[in-house]
C-alpha positions as CSV (number, residue, x, y, z in Angstrom):
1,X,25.2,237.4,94.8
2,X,27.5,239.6,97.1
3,X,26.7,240.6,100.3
4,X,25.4,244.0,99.4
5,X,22.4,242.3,97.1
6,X,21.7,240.0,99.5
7,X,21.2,242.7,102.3
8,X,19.0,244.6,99.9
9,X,17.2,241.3,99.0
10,X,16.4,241.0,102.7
11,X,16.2,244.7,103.8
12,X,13.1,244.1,100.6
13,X,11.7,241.1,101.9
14,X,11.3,242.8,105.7
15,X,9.6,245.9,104.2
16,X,7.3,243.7,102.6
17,X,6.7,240.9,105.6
18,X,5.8,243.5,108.0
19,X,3.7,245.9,105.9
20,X,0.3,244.8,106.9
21,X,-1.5,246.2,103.8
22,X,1.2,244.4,101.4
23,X,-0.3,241.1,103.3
24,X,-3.3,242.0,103.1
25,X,-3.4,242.8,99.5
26,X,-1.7,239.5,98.8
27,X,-3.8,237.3,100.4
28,X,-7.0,239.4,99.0
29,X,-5.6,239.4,95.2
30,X,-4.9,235.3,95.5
31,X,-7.8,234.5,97.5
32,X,-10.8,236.5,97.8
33,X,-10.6,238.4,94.2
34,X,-10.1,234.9,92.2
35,X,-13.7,233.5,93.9
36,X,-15.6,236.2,93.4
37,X,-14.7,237.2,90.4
38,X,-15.1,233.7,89.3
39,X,-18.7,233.7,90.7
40,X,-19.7,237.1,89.5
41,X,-17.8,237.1,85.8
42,X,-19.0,233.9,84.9
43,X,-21.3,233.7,82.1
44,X,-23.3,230.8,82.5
45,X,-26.8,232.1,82.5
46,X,-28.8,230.6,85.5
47,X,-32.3,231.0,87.3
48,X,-34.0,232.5,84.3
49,X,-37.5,234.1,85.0
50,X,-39.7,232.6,82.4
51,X,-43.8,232.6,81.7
52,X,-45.4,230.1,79.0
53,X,-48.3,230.7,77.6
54,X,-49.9,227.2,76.9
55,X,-52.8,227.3,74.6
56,X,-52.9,223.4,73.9
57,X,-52.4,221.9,77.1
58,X,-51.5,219.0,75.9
59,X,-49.4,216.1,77.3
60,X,-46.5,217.4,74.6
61,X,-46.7,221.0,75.8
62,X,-46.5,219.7,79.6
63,X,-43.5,217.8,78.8
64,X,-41.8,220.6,76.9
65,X,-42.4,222.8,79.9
66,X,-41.1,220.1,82.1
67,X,-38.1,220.2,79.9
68,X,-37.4,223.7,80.3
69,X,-37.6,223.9,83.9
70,X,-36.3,220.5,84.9
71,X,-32.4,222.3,84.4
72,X,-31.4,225.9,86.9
73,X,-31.3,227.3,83.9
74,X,-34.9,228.7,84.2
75,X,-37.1,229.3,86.8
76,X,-41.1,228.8,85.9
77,X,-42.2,232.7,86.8
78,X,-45.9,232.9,85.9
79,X,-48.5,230.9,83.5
80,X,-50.3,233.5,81.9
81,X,-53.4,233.4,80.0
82,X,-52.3,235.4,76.9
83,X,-49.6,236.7,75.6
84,X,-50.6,239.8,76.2
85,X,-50.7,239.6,79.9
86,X,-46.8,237.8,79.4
87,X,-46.1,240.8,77.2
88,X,-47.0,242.9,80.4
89,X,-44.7,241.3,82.8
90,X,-41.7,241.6,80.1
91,X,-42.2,245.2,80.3
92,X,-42.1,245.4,84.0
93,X,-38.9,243.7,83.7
94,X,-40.5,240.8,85.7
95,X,-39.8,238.0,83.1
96,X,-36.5,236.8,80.8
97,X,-38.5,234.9,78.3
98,X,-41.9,233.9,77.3
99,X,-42.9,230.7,75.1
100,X,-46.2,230.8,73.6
101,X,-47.4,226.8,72.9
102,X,-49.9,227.1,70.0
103,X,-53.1,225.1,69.9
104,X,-52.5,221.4,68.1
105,X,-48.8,221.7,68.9
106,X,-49.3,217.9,69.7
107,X,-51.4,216.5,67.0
108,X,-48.8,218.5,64.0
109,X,-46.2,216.8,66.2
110,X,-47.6,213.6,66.3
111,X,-48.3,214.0,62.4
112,X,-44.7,214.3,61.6
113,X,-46.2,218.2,60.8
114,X,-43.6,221.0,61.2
115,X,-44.8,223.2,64.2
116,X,-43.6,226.5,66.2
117,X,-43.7,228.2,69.3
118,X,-43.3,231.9,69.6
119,X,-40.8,233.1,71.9
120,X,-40.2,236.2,73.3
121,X,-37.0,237.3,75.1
122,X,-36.0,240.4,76.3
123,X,-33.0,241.5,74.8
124,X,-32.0,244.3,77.0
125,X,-29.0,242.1,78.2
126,X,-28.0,240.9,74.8
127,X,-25.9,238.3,76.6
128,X,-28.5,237.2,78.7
129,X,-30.7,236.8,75.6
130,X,-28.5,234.7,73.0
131,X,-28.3,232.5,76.3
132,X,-32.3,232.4,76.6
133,X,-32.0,231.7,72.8
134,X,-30.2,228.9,72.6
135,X,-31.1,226.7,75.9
136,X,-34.8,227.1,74.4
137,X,-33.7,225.8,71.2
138,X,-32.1,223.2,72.1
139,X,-34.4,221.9,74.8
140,X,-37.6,222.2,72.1
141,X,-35.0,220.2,69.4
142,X,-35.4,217.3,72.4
143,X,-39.0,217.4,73.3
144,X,-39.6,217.3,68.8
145,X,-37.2,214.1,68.7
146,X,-39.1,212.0,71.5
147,X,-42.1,213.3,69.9
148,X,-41.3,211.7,66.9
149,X,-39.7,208.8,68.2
150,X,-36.3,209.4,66.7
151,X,-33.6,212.3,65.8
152,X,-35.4,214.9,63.1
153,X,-32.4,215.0,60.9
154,X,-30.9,211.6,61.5
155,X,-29.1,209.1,58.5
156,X,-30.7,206.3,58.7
157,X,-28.6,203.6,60.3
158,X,-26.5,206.4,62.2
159,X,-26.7,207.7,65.6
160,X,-24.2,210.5,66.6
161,X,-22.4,210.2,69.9
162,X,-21.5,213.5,71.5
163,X,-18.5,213.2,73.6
164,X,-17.5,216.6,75.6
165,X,-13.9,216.4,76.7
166,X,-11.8,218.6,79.5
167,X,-15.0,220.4,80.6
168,X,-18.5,217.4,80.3
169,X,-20.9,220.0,82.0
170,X,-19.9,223.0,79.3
171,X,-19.8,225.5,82.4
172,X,-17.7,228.5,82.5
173,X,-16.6,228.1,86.0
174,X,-13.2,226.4,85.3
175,X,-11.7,228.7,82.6
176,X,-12.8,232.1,84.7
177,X,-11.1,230.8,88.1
178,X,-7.9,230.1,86.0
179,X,-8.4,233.4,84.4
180,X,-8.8,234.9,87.5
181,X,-5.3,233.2,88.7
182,X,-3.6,234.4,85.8
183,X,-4.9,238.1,86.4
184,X,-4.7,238.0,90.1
185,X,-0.5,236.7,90.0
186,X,0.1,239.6,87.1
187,X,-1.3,242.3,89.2
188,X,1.0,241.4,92.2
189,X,4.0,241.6,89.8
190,X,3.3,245.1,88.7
191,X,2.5,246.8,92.0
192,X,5.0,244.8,94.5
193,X,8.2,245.9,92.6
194,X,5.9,249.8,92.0
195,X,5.0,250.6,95.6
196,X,8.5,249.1,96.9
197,X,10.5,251.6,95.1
198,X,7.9,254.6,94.7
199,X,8.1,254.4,98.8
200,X,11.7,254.6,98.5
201,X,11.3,257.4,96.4
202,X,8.9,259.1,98.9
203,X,10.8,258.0,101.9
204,X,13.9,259.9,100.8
205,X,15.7,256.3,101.2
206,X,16.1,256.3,97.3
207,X,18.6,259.1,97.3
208,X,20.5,257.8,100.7
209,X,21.1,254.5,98.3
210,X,22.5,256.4,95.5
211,X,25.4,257.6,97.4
212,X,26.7,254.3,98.4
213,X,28.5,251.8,96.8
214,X,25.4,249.5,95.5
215,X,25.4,249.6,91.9
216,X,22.7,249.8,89.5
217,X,21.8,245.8,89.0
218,X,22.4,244.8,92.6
219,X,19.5,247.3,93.0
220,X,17.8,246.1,90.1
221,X,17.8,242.5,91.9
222,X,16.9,243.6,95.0
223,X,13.9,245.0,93.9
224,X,12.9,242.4,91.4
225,X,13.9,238.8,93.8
226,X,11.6,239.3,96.5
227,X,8.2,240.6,94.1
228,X,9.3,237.3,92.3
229,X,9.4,234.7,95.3
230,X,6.2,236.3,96.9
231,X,4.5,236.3,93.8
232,X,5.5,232.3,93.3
233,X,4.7,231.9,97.0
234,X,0.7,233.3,96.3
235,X,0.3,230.7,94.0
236,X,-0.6,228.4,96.3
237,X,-3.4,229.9,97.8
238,X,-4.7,230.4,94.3
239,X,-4.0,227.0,93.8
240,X,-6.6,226.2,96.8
241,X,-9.2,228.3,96.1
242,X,-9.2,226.9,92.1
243,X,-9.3,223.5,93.4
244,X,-12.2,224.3,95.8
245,X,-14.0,225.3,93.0
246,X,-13.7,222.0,91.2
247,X,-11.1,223.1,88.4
248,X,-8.8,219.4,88.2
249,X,-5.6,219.8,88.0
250,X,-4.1,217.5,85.5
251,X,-0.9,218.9,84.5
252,X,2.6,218.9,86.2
253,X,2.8,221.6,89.3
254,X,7.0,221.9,88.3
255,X,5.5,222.7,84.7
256,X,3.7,225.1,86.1
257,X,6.0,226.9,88.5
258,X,8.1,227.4,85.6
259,X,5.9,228.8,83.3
260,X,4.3,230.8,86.0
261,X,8.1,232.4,87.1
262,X,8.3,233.6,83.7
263,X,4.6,234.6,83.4
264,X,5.7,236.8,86.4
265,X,8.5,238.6,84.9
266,X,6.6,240.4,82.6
267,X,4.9,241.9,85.2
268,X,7.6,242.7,87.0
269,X,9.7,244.9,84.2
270,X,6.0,246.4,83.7
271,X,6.2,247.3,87.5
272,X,9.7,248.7,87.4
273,X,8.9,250.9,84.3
274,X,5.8,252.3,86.4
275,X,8.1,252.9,89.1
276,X,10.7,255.0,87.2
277,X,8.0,257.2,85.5
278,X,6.0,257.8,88.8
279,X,7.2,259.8,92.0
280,X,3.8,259.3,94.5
281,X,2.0,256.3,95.4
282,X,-0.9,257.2,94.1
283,X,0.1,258.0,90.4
284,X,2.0,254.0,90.7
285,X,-1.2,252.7,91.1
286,X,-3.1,254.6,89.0
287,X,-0.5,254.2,86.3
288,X,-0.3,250.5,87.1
289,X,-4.5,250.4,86.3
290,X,-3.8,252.2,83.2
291,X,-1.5,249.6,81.7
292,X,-3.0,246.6,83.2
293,X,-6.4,247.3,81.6
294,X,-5.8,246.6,78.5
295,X,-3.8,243.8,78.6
296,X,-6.1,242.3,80.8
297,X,-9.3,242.6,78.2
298,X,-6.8,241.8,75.1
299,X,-6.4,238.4,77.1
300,X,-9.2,236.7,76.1
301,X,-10.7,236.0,79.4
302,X,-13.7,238.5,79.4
303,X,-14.2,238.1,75.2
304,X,-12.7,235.5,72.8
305,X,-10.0,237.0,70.6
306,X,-11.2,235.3,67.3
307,X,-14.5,237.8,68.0
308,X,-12.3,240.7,68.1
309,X,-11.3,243.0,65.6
310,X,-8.2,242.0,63.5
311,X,-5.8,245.0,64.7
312,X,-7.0,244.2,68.1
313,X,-6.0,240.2,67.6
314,X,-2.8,241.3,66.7
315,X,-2.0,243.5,69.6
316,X,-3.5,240.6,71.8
317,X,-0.6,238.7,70.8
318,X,1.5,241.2,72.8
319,X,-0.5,240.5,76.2
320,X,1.4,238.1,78.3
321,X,-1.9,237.3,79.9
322,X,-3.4,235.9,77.2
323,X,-0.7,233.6,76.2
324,X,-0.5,232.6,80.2
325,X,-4.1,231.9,79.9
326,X,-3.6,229.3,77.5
327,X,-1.2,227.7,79.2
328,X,-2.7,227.4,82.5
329,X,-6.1,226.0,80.5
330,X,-4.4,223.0,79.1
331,X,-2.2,222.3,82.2
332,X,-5.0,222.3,84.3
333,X,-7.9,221.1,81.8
334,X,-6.2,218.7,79.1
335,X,-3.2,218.0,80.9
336,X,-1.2,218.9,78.6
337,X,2.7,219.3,78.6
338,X,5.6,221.5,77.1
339,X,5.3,219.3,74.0
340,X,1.3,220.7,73.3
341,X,1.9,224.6,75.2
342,X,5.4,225.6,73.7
343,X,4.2,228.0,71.1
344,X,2.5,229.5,73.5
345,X,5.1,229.4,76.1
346,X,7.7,230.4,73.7
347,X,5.7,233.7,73.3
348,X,6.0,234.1,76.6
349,X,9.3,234.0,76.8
350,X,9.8,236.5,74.0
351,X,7.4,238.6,75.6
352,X,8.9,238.5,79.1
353,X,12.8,239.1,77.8
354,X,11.9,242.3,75.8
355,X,9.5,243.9,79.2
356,X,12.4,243.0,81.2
357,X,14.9,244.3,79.1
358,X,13.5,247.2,78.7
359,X,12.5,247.6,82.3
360,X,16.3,247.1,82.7
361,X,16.6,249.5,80.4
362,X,15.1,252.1,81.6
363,X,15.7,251.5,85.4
364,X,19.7,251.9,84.6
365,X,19.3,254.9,82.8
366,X,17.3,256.7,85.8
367,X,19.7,255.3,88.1
């Protein structure tokens, strides 16, 4: 670098240092936003409202109840007398689930007799109810098998052993907070480099530039350096707050510094081309919204991209979120290395060369 980049680096880097919203926007975006969107986005389903409606009362249907609200994942609401009555508090929107325990549950149990239970779940929050579904399912699978003294569909002489690995306690904690890192360190790469130069633009400071010697990509550097060390720098509050919230990292941090310096570009070439379309503050950041939408529910993080539609898997092979997403989940999950995240990475890479050529591009051609 020549002297005039490096002023222009550090003329950006004082701009940004003593702008007291810029640090506060950081610090938020890294820190704040990554908990509690963690906490609030995550779809584990706990402290479920439920009523049961035991007509055996029996020492089965005790311990299936017991079962059910032995875990936080329901809450024992109300014992009706009828299902009428639990049909009542459904309505109200008092109750999540009811589970209606017909007379001689036990003795078809103890008989080897197939048996069910009614249960009612309000599907309102569709979400909320294929969660319902399935932890009442599972939990009546267990009370049938000690019933019975052994598995219900079991091969003789063979006893499966369920090992879960990277994640035992199946919560969604760990992959939202390393969603949420991924998000938060994009969305500082597209409005650092969009409100630096829109403010020049407003500022009139733009315009003084263009009449001195500074050419285009000395500009281009100056602009793009400083949102790229900040945004490298916020990583390691991120970093603190994931670990805080009992993600393990078990990866290599170098790995990840270089994947995440990469990751950032694209955000950055995305911020410049905001910048060159946009002349207020205002329509940067509205702009910036616009584009980062998309990209940010193509990544994968709010809905698995195999449940999508096909055209829409395709263009969420274009978000570098989603492939940054990946990467960060098997750094900080598997530990795994280059060797295991390279197609992946390499996508990255082909992503962030064509945004930042083409922000490039574009910033030349409007300078």
């Amino acid at each position: 670098m020549n002297g005039r980049t490096l002023g222009l680096v550090g003329k950006e880097f004082a701009q940004m240092l003593r702008d007291p919203v810029v640090l506060f926007l950081i610090l938020f975006l890294t820190t704040a936003e990554v908990a509690m969107c963690t906490l609030a986005l995550g779809f584990d389903v706990k402290n479920l409202k439920l009523a049961i409606v035991d007509q055996d009362r029996s020492a089965a249907s005790r311990m299936l109840a017991t079962e059910l609200i032995s875990t936080d994942n329901f809450v024992l609401h109300a014992e009706p007398g009828s299902m009428r009555a639990a049909e009542a508090y459904l309505q109200r929107g008092m109750l999540d689930a009811v589970i209606e325990i017909p007379p001689q549950f036990a003795a078809r149990l103890a008989a080897g007799r197939q048996t069910r239970i009614a249960v009612v779940v309000d599907g309102s929050n569709a979400t909320v109810a294929a969660r319902v579904r399935a932890y009442i399912i599972e939990m009546a699978a267990r009370v049938a098998q000690a019933q019975a003294n052994g598995p219900t569909r079991r091969v003789r002489g063979v006893e499966p052993a369920v090992r879960v690995w990277y994640n035992p306690e199946l919560t969604n904690t760990r992959f939202m907070a390393l969603s949420m890192l991924a998000q938060a360190g994009f969305m500082l790469a597209v409005i650092l480099p969009a409100a630096g130069m829109v403010r020049e633009k407003q500022s009139g400071t733009l315009e003084q530039i263009r009449v001195t010697p500074i050419r285009a990509h000395e500009l281009f550097i100056g602009k793009i350096l400083p949102p790229l060390v900040i945004g490298l720098g916020s990583l390691f509050p991120s970093l603190l707050v994931v670990r805080l919230m009992g993600v393990p990292m078990n990866g290599s941090l170098s790995t990840l510094f270089g994947f995440h310096a990469l990751f950032l570009l694209s955000g950055l070439a995305i911020g410049i081309f905001i910048a060159t379309i946009t002349s207020t503050l205002q329509q940067a950041l509205l702009t910036s919204f616009f584009g980062l939408f998309p990209l940010l529910f193509l990544s994968g993080s709010i809905a698995p991209v195999e449940s999508m539609p096909s055209w829409l898997q395709i263009g969420a092979e274009a978000s570098p979120i989603r492939h940054y997403i990946e990467i960060v989940s098997g750094l900080f999950l598997k530990g795994a290395g280059v060797g295991e995240l390279w197609p992946h990475a390499l996508a990255l890479a082909i992503i962030s060369a064509l945004l930042f050529l083409s922000g490039w591009m574009i910033f030349r051609r409007a300078w």
